[in-house]
C-alpha positions as MATLAB code, in Angstrom:
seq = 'XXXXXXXXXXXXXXXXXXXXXXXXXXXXXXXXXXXXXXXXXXXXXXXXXXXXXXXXXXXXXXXXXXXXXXXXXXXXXXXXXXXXXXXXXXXXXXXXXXXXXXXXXXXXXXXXXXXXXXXXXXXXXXXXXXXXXXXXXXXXX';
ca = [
     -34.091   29.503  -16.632;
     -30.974   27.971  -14.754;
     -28.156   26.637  -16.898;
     -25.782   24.213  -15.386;
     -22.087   25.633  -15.336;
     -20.010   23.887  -17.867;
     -17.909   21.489  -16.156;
     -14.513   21.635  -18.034;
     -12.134   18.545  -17.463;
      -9.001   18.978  -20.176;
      -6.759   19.796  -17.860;
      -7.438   16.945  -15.825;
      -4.532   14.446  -16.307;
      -4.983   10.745  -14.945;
      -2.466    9.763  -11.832;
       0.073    7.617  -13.230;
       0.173    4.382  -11.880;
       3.356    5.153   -9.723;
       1.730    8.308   -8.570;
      -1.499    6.311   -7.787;
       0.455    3.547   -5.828;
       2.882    6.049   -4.220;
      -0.215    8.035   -3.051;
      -1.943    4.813   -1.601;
       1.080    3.424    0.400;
       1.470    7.110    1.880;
      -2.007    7.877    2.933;
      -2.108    3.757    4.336;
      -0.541    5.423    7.620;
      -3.155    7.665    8.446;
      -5.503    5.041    9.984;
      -4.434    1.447    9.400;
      -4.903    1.969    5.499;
      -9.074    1.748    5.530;
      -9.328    5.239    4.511;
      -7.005    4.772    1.399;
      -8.584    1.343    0.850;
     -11.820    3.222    0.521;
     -10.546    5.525   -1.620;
      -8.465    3.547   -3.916;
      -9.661   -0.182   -3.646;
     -12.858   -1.432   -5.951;
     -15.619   -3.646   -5.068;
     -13.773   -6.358   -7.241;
      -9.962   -5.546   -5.924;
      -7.910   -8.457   -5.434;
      -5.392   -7.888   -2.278;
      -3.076  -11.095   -1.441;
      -0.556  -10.741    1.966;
       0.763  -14.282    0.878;
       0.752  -16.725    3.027;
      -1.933  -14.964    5.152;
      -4.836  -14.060    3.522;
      -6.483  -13.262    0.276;
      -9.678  -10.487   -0.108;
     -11.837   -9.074   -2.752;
     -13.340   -6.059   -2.409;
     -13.133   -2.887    0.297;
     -15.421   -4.632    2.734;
     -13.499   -7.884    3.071;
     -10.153   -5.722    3.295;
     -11.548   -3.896    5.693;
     -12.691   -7.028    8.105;
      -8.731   -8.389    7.352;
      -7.386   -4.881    8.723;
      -9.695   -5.067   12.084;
      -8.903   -8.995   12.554;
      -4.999   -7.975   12.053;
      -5.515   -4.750   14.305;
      -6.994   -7.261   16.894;
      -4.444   -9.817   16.972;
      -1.707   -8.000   16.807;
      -2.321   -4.935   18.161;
      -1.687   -2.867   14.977;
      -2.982    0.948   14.783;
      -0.351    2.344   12.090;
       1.370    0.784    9.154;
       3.901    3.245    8.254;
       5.325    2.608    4.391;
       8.884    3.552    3.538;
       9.401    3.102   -0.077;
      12.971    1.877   -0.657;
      12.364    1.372   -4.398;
       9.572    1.777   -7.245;
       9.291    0.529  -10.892;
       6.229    0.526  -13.198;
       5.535   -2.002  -15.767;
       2.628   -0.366  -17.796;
       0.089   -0.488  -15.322;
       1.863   -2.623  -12.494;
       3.962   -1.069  -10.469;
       6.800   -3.154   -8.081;
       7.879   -1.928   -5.111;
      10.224   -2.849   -2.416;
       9.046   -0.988    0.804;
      10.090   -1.482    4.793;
       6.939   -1.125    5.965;
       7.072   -0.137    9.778;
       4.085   -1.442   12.443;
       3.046    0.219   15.911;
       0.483    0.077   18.714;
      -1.630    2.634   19.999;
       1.551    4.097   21.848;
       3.346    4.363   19.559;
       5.681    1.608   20.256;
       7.090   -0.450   16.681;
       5.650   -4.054   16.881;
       7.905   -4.685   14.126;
       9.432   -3.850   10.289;
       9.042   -6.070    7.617;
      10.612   -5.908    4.273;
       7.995   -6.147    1.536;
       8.058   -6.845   -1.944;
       4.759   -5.931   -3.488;
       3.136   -5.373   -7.008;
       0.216   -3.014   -7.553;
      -2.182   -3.180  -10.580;
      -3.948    0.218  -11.328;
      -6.479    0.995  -13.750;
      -7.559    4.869  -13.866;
      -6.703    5.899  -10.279;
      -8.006    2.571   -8.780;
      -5.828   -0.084   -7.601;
      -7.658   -3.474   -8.791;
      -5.111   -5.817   -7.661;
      -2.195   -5.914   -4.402;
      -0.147   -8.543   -3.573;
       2.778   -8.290   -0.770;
       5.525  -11.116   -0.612;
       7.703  -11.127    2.492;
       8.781  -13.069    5.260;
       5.099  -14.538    7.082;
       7.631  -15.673   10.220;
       7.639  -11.791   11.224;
       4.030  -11.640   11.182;
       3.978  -15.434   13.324;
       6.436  -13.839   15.617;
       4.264  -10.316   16.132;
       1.045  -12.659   16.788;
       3.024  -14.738   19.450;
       4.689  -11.648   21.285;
];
């Protein structure tokens, strides 16, 4: 007879909400963000770019990241975390959060407000404020 090993989890400690949101915005360079919206996004996650678009869900976030890749020729979001405050589960931040082609070459930086909502180590709700004339100007150039 085969017994199961005993899977022990106490020392398993839950992300904080800062750590979960700081690990999200870092690994959302790695491939325009739909790795880390896989990872941390629900089926029910809320994400607003105001002024642009709203989605729920991974699937819908992932169709706004390939229509934004498309028409602006986005391949890496790069986000540099200028400041970070938690509110219980919310966490602010204020971020410049660098764009670039394929090449390598910066489309542009925009400075981003944006609140996070986490629950366990899942973000259920993003919203970015910022200025949507930088993204009208990218999608013109």
């Amino acid at each position: 007879m085969h017994h199961k090993p005993i899977i022990r989890i106490e020392n398993f400690v839950m992300p904080t909400p800062i750590e979960t949101a700081t690990a999200f915005c870092a690994a959302f360079s790695k491939d325009h963000g739909k790795s880390a919206v896989r990872q941390w996004f629900t089926p029910d996650t809320i994400w607003v770019n105001e002024g642009i678009s709203v989605t729920t869900g991974i699937d819908e976030a992932l169709v706004a990241l390939e229509a934004v890749e498309k028409a602006v020729g986005i391949k890496d979001a790069h986000f540099e975390m200028l400041a970070i405050a938690a509110d219980g589960n919310r966490v602010l931040t204020e971020r410049l959060d660098r764009l670039k082609r394929a090449d390598g070459s910066e489309i542009g930086a925009a400075m981003v407000m944006g609140i996070f909502e986490v629950e366990g180590n899942r973000i259920i709700a993003w919203r970015d404020y910022y200025d949507v004339r930088n993204a009208e100007k990218w999608a013109i150039s």
